[in-house]
C-alpha positions in Angstrom: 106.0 86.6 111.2 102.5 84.2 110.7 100.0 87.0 111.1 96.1 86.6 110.8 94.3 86.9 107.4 91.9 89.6 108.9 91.2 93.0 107.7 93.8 94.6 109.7 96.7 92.1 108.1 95.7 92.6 104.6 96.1 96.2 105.4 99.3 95.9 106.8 100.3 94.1 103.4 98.8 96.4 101.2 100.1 99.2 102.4 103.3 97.4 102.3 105.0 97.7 105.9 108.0 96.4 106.8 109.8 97.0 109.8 111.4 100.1 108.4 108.3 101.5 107.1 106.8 101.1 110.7 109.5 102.9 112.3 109.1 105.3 110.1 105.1 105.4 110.8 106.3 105.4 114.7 106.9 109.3 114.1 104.2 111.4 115.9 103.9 113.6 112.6 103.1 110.2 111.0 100.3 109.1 112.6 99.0 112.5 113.9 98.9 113.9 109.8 97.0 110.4 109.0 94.1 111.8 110.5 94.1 114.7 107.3 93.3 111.5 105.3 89.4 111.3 105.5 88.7 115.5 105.0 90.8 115.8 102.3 89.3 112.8 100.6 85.9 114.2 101.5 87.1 117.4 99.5 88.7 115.4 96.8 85.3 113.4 96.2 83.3 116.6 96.4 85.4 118.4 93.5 84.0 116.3 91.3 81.1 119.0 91.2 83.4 121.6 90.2 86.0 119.3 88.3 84.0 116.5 86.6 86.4 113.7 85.4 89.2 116.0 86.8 88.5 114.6 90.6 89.8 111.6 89.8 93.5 113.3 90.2 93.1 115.2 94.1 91.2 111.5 94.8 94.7 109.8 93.5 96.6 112.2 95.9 94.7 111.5 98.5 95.6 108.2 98.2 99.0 108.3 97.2 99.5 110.7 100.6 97.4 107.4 102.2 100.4 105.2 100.9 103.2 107.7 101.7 102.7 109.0 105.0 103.9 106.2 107.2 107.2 106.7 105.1 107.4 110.7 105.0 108.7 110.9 108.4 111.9 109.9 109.5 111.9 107.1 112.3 111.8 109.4 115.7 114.6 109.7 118.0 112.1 108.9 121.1 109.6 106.3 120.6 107.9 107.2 124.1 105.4 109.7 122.7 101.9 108.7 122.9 101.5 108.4 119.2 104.7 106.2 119.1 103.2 104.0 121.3 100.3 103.6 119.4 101.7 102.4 116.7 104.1 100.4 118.4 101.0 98.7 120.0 99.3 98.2 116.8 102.2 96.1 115.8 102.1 94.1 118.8 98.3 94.0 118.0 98.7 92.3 114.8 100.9 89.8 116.5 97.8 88.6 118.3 97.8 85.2 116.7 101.5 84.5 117.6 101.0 85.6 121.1 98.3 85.8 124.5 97.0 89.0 124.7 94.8 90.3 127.1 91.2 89.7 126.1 89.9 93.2 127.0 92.2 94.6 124.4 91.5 92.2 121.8 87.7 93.1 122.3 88.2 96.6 122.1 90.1 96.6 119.6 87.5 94.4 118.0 84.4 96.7 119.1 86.3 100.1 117.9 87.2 98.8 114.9 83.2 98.2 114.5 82.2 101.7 115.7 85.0 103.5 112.9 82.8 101.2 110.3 79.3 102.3 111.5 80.8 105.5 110.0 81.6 104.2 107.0 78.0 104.8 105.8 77.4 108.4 107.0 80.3 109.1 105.3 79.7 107.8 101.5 76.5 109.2 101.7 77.1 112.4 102.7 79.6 112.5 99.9 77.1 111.1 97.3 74.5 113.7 98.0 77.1 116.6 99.0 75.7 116.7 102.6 77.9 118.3 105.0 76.6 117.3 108.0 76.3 113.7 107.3 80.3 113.5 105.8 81.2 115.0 109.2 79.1 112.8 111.6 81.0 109.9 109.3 84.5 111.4 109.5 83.3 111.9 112.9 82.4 108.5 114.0 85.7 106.7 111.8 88.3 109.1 113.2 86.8 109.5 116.9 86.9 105.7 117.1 89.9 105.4 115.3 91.8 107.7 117.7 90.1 105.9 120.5 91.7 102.8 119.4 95.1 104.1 119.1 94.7 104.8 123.1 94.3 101.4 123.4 96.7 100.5 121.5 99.0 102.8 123.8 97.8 100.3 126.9 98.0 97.5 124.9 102.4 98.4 124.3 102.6 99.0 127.9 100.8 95.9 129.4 103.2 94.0 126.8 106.3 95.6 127.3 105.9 96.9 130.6 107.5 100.3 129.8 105.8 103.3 131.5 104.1 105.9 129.8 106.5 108.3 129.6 109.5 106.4 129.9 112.2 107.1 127.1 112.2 104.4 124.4 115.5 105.1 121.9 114.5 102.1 119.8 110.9 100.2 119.0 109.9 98.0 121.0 106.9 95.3 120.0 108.8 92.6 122.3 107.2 91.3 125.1 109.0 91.9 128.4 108.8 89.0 130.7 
């Protein structure tokens, strides 16, 4: 699969998935728990008041868990729940170069993605200077637009596949149905 050198590829690759790891990230516990990954590395950062040095090992966790949660789950039994189809549509979203995708979700994508990053800066401040208020506005901003983009990702799968929401899917689909 030729897939676009862009920031959401070189994730893909450093994170390491394959097909098994995302049906294994297709599990609504999977990409529902991902969304613990920006407090807890907001309180892992923040120990280093209390732990020095020491922070460095709840900031490793965090990642490691990062790393490990598309492959904690086991691959669902159902792939029609909403989170399924999110991920199923980021897969056909990374695709994009080997296939015509509706515009509109190629620009949302592309305008989300840019809102989770205007919270990228919030969000190191606040943990720089131990402000509450600004780490939440950032976690706010990076996991509001992120779980906004995983909706589109759900209309992205079913304008591609043309399976209804709702509609029973025993196996992944990132296909297109013609």
């Amino acid at each position: 699969m030729a897939r676009g050198d862009d920031i959401f590829a070189k994730a893909e690759r450093l994170m390491g998935m394959d097909d098994a790891v995302w049906r294994r990230h297709a599990n609504p516990w999977s990409g529902l728990t991902r969304f613990t990954i920006l407090p807890l590395f907001a309180v892992a950062v923040w120990s280093r008041q209390w732990l020095g040095w020491g922070a460095l090992v709840p900031v490793v966790l965090v990642i490691a868990w990062t790393w490990f949660n598309p492959r904690a789950f086991p691959p669902p039994s159902d792939y029609g729940h909403w989170v399924s189809r999110a991920v199923l549509g980021e897969r056909i979203y990374l695709e994009r170069a080997n296939r015509a995708l509706d515009p509109a979700h190629l620009r949302a994508a592309r305008t989300l993605t840019g809102l989770s990053a205007t919270g990228l800066a919030p969000f190191v401040y606040g943990l720089w200077v131990y402000d509450l208020a600004t780490t939440v506005l950032g976690i706010v901003l990076m996991a509001g637009a992120k779980a906004w983009f995983c909706d589109r990702m759900v209309w992205l799968h079913v304008d591609e596949t043309k399976i209804p929401l709702g509609a029973a899917m025993p196996q992944p689909t990132w296909e297109q149905k013609k």
